[in-house]
C-alpha positions, -999 to 999 in steps of 0.1 A, spaced: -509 376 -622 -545 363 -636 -566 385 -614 -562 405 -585 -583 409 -554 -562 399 -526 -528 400 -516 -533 359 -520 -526 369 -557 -493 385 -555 -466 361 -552 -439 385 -538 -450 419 -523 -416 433 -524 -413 428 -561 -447 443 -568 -439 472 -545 -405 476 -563 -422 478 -597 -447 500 -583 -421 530 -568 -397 524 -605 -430 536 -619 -430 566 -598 -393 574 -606 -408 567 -647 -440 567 -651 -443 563 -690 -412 535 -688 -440 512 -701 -460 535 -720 -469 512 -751 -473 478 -722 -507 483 -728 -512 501 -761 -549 488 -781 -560 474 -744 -591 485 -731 -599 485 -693 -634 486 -680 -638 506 -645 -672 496 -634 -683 512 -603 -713 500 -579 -706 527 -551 -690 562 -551 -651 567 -557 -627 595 -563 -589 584 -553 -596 549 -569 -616 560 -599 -591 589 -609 -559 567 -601 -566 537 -618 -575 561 -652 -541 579 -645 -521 544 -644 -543 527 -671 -535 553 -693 -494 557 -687 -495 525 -694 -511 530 -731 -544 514 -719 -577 532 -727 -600 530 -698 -635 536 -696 -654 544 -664 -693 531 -660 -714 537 -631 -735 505 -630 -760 521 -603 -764 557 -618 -762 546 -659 -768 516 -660 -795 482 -656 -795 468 -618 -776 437 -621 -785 405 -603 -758 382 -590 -778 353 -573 -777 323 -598 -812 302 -604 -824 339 -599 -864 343 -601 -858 382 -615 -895 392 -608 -884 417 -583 -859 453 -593 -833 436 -610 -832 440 -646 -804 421 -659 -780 393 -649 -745 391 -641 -743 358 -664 -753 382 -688 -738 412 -685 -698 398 -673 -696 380 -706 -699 412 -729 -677 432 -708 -653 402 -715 -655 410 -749 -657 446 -748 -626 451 -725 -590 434 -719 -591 439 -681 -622 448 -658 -621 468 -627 -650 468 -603 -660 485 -573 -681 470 -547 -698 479 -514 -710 453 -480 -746 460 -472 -735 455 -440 -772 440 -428 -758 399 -441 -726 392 -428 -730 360 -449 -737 375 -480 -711 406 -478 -685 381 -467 -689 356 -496 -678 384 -524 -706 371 -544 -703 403 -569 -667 402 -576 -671 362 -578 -694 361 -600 -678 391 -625 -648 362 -625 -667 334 -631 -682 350 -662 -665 377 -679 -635 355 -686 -605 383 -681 -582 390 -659 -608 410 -632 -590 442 -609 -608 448 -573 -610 488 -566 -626 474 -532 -649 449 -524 -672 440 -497 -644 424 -474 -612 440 -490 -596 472 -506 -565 453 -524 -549 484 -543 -554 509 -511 -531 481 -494 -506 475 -514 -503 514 -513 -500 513 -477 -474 488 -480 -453 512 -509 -455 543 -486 -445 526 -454 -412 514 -477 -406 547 -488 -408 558 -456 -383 538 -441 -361 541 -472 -360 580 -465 -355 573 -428 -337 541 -424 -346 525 -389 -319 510 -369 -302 477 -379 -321 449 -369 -351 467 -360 -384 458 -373 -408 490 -376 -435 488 -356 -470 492 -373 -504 499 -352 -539 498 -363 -559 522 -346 -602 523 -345 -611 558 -350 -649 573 -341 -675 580 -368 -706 589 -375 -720 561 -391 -714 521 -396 -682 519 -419 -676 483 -434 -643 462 -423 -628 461 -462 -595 484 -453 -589 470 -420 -592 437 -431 -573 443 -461 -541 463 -444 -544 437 -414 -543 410 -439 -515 429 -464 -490 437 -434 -489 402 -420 -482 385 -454 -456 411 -460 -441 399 -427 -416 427 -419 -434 446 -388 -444 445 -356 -482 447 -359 -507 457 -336 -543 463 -343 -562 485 -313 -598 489 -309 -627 489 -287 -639 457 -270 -667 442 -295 -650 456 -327 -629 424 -335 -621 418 -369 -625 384 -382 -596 364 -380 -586 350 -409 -573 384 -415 -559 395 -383 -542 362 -373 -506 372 -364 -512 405 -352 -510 415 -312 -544 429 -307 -554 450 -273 -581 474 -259 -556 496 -247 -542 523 -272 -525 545 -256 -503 511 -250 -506 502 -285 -491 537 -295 -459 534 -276 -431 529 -298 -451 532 -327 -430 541 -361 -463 541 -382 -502 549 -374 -526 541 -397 -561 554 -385 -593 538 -397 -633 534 -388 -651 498 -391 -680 483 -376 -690 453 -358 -680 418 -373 -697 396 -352 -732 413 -342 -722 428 -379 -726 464 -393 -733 481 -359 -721 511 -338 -716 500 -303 -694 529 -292 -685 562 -305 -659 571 -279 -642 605 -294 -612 597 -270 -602 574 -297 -594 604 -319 -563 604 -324 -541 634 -318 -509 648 -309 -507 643 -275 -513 605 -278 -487 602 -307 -463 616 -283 -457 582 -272 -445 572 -304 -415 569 -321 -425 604 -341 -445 580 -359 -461 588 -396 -500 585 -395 -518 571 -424 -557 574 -437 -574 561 -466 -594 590 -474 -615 602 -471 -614 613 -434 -638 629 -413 -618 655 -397 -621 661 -360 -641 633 -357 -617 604 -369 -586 622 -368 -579 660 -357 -565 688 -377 -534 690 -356 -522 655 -370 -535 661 -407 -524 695 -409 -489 686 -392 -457 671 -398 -466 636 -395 -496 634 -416 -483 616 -445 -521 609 -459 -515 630 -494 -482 608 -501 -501 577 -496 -527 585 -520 -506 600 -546 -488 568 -545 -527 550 -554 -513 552 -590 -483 536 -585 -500 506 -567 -525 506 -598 -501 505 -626 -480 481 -614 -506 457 -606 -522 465 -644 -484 458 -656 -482 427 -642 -517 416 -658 -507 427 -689 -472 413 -688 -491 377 -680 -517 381 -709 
């Protein structure tokens, strides 16, 4: 694996999520993989399960890692090449990527939409450009269109899950992606990314559910049943993952704010008892009530426990390749 920002650079998701829950069962099984390696963690936008995991994984793999806010402690960057930098920016990614190439063995970087250019959010400029220049294998703790690691944990809980509970012979699980409500404009990155992530792994029924005008873009949905209706899109269901996003098309907006969307026990009574998943953080009440989160099929804390797991066996697989 050269870098990773996609699931378009894994070439088998059940071997990565294999290595992933073996590092669970042994966490320091590798411990010296990564021993006189530095990794860079360079954040443009507030984290806490991403930040703290990827330091945790880093360093049972024998890595050191270092943790820079760019925005708080450090220059504003400017990505745009042929860049006139008259106005706030103060130095350029050209610049900047290249020393953290030398300074680190793997960089890790954080990035957030604007959600005002659908144009520029959707072209990944930032994490583009850190490639093009810093010449190491570069990590994405989420970007403007995608949240890679939170995915692939999605994808290592819903396995443990159904190793724990084996479903049926012959019986794929059935997955549903639910809209929540919230109180802002939320970008698309973990619905696009677990949309995308679940198809390529190819071993679910998948349905997405939202209101009408919250369509995701297709190139990530494509394969998926999608429907207005989710009470419908709840029956059956053995898994729930609950998430906010915005508009795509008329992009970054808040067209409804339904709170019948909120999910809760009465609507997951038409489930198969199915486990609900969040990325966290989770605006309780609003997105999802406490009767779920605080109940039996809440299985949120195991999924972001299992953030490490995800991490170090992507950074084990960069390190095995380097």
């Amino acid at each position: 694996m050269k870098n990773f920002t996609s699931v378009h650079d894994v070439p088998q998701i059940d071997a990565l999520v294999k290595k992933a829950l073996a590092y669970k069962a042994d966490p320091f099984k590798d411990k010296s993989l990564g021993a006189g390696k530095r990794i860079g963690l360079l954040f443009l936008n507030p984290s806490m399960r991403t930040r703290l995991s990827t330091q945790i994984a880093a360093q049972n793999l024998g890595m050191e890692p270092i943790v820079f806010n760019v925005g708080q402690e450090g220059w504003a960057l400017e990505f745009e090449d042929e860049a006139i930098m008259s106005g706030s920016t103060v130095e350029h990614v050209k610049d900047a990527a290249p020393i953290m190439g030398n300074y680190f063995d793997i960089l890790a970087i954080r990035t957030f939409p604007s959600l005002k250019n659908r144009e520029d959010d959707y072209s990944e400029l930032y994490i583009k450009q850190f490639i093009k220049y810093a010449g190491i294998p570069v990590v994405s703790l989420e970007s403007a269109t995608l949240h890679p690691l939170q995915s692939l944990t999605d994808i290592i809980t819903i396995n443990e899950c159904l190793k724990a509970s084996p479903l049926p012979a012959g019986r794929k699980p059935k997955i549903v992606l639910t809209w929540a409500p919230h109180v802002k404009p939320l970008p698309q990155c973990v619905a696009n990314s677990f949309s995308q992530w679940v198809n390529a792994w190819g071993q679910a029924d998948f349905v997405i559910t939202h209101p009408e005008d919250y369509e995701l873009d297709e190139q990530f949905t494509k394969g998926a049943t999608i429907t207005h209706d989710q009470n419908a899109a709840l029956e059956d269901a053995d898994f729930v993952y609950v998430k906010n996003w915005s508009t795509f098309k008329d992009y970054g907006k808040i067209y409804t704010n339904d709170p019948e969307w909120m999910l809760t026990n009465e609507k997951l009574s038409v489930t198969k008892n199915a486990k609900v998943m969040h990325c966290l953080p989770v605006r309780r009440n609003v997105e999802l009530s406490d009767e779920i989160l605080d109940g039996p099929n809440s299985i949120v804390t195991q999924e972001a426990s299992n953030r490490i797991w995800a991490a170090q066996a992507v950074l084990s697989e960069i390190l095995s390749a380097h």
